[in-house]
C-alpha positions in Angstrom: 176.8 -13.6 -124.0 174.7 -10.0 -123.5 171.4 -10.2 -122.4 168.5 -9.6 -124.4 168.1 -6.3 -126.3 172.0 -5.3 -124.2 174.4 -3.9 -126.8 177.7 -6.1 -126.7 180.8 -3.8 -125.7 183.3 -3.7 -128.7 186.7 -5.5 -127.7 188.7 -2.6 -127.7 186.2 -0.8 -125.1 186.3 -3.5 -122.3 189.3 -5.5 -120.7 190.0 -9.0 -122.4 190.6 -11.9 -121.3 192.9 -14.2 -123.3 194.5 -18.0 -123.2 197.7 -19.4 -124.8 197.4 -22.9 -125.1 199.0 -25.8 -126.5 201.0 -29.2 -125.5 204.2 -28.9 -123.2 206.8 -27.0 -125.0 204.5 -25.0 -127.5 205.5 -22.1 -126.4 202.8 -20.5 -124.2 205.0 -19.4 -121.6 207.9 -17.6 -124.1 204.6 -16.1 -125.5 203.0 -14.9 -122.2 205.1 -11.7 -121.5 205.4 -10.7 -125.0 201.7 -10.4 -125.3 201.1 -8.6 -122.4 204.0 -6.5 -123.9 201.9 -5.7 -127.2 198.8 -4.9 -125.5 200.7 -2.8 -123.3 201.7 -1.5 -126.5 198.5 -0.6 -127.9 197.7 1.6 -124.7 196.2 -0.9 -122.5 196.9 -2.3 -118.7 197.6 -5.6 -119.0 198.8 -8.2 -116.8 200.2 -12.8 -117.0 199.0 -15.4 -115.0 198.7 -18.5 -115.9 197.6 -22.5 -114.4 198.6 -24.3 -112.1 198.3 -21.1 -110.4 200.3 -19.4 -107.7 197.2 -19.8 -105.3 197.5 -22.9 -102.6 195.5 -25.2 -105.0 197.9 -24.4 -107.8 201.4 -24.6 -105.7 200.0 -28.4 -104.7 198.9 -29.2 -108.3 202.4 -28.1 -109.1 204.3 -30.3 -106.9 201.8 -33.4 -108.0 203.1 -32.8 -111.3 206.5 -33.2 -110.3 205.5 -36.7 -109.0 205.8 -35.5 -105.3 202.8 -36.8 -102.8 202.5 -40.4 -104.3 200.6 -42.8 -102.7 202.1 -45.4 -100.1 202.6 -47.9 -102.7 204.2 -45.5 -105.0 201.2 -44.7 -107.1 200.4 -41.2 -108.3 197.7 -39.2 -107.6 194.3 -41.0 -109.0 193.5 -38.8 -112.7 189.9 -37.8 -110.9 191.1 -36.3 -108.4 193.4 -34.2 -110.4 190.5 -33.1 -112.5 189.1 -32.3 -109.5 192.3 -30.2 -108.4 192.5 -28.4 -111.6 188.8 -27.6 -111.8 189.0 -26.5 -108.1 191.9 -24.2 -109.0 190.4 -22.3 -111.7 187.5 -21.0 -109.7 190.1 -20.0 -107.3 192.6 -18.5 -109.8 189.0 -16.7 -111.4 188.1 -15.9 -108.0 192.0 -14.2 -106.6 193.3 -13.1 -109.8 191.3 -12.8 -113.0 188.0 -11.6 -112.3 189.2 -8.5 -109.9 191.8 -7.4 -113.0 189.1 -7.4 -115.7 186.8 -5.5 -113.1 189.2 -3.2 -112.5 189.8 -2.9 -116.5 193.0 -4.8 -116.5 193.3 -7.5 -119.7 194.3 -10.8 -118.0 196.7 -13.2 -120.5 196.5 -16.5 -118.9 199.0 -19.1 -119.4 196.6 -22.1 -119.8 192.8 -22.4 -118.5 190.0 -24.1 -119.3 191.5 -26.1 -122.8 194.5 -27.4 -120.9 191.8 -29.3 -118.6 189.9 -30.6 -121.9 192.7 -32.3 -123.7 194.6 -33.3 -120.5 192.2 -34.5 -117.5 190.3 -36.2 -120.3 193.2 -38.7 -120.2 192.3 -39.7 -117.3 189.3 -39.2 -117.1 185.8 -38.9 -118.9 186.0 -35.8 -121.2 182.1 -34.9 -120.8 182.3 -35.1 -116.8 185.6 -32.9 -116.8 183.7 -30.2 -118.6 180.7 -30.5 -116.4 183.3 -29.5 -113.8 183.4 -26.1 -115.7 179.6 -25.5 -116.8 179.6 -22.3 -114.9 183.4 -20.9 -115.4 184.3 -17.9 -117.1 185.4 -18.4 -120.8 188.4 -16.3 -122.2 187.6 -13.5 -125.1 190.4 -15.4 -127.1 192.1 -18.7 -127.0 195.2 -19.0 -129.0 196.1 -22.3 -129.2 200.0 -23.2 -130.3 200.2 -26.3 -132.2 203.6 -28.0 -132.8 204.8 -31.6 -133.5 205.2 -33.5 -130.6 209.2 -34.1 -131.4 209.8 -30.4 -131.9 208.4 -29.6 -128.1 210.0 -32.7 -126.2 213.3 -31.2 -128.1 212.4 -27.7 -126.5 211.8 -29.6 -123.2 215.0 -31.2 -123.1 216.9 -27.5 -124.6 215.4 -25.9 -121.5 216.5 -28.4 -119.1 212.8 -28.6 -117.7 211.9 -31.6 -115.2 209.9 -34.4 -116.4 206.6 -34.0 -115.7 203.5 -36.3 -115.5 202.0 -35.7 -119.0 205.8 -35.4 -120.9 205.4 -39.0 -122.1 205.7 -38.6 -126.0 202.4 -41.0 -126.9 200.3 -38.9 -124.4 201.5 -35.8 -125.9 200.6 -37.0 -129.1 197.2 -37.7 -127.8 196.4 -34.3 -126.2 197.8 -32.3 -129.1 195.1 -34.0 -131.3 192.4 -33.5 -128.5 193.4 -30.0 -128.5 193.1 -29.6 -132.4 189.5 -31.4 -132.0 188.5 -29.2 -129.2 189.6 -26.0 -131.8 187.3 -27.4 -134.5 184.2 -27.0 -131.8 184.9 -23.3 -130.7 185.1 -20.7 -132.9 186.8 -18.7 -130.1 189.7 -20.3 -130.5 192.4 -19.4 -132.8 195.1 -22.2 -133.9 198.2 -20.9 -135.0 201.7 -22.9 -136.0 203.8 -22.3 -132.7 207.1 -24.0 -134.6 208.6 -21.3 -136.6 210.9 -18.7 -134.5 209.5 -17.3 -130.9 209.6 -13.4 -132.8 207.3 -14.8 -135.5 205.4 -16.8 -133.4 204.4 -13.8 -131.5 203.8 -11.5 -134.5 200.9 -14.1 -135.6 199.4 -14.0 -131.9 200.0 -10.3 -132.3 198.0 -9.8 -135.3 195.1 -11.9 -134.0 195.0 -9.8 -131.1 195.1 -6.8 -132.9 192.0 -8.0 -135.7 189.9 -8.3 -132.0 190.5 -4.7 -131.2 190.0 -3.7 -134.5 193.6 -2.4 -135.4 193.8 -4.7 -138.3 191.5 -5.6 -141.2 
């Protein structure tokens, strides 16, 4: 938020900052290039990223998800600690990547941030002390958020021949698509959208939203 009596620069004068979001097989990732693609379109430097990310915190996070450094019984990594992980890796990823693009006037389009941690770590573990892990972290300009029925991304999963991951389990899915849609209905930054229809018109809705920021449309 500006300061006091400061003048907020208009979208289209400063470098964004935007978030796809949405459950495992919404789509974010087919989306990421293409909207770097538009608002490379429109004139602008852009640049993806996206969480886990490719800093050492993310690589690990990564590998957890992939069910690698289990405990000696088995047992996966305790849900605090990944809030913990994730939490540490996006004041790293803010820290390497994001911040020194948008300072340098470069729009960042991040695949995932600060929603993923709200609907997922929640699961396992208090929803209020994973926030507090963010009280101080850099919100996007824009979060689009990708809602689909659970079938229709386990389907797109399975098409893609992606590895099962810790939170692929259909019921949990189902949970943290809802938390998602609850967490949309408290911030009016974030834009839901239906990511089920075809990937071109899929990215001709995020498109549009993008465009009514910068005042192109409407």
């Amino acid at each position: 938020m500006p300061a006091k009596n400061e003048i907020e620069t208009p979208p289209e004068l400063r470098p964004l900052f935007l978030a796809l979001e949405g459950i495992d097989g919404s789509g974010t990732t087919t989306q990421l290039g293409r909207v770097v693609a538009h608002l490379a379109s429109r004139g602008r430097r852009a640049q993806a990223t996206r969480e886990p990310s490719a800093g050492p915190i993310g690589r690990l996070l990564r590998e957890i998800l992939l069910g690698q450094h289990r405990g000696p019984d088995g047992e996966p990594v305790d849900g605090l600690a990944m809030a913990l992980l994730f939490a540490a890796d996006r004041r790293d990823h803010l820290r390497r990547e994001i911040e020194p693009a948008l300072a340098t006037g470069v729009d960042v389009v991040t695949d995932r941030f600060l929603l993923s941690s709200l609907a997922y770590q929640a699961e396992e573990a208090a929803r209020d002390w994973v926030a507090s892990l963010a009280r101080e972290v850099r919100r996007p300009d824009m979060t689009v958020l990708l809602d689909v029925p659970v079938a229709v991304a386990a389907q797109r999963r399975r098409a893609a021949g992606r590895p099962v991951e810790r939170y692929d389990e259909d019921g949990l899915q189902a949970r943290i698509a809802e938390s998602y849609r609850r967490l949309a209905r408290e911030d009016a930054s974030v834009v839901v959208l239906d990511g089920s229809p075809p990937p071109d018109v899929v990215t001709r809705a995020i498109t549009d939203e993008i465009d009514r920021l910068l005042g192109v449309l409407g």
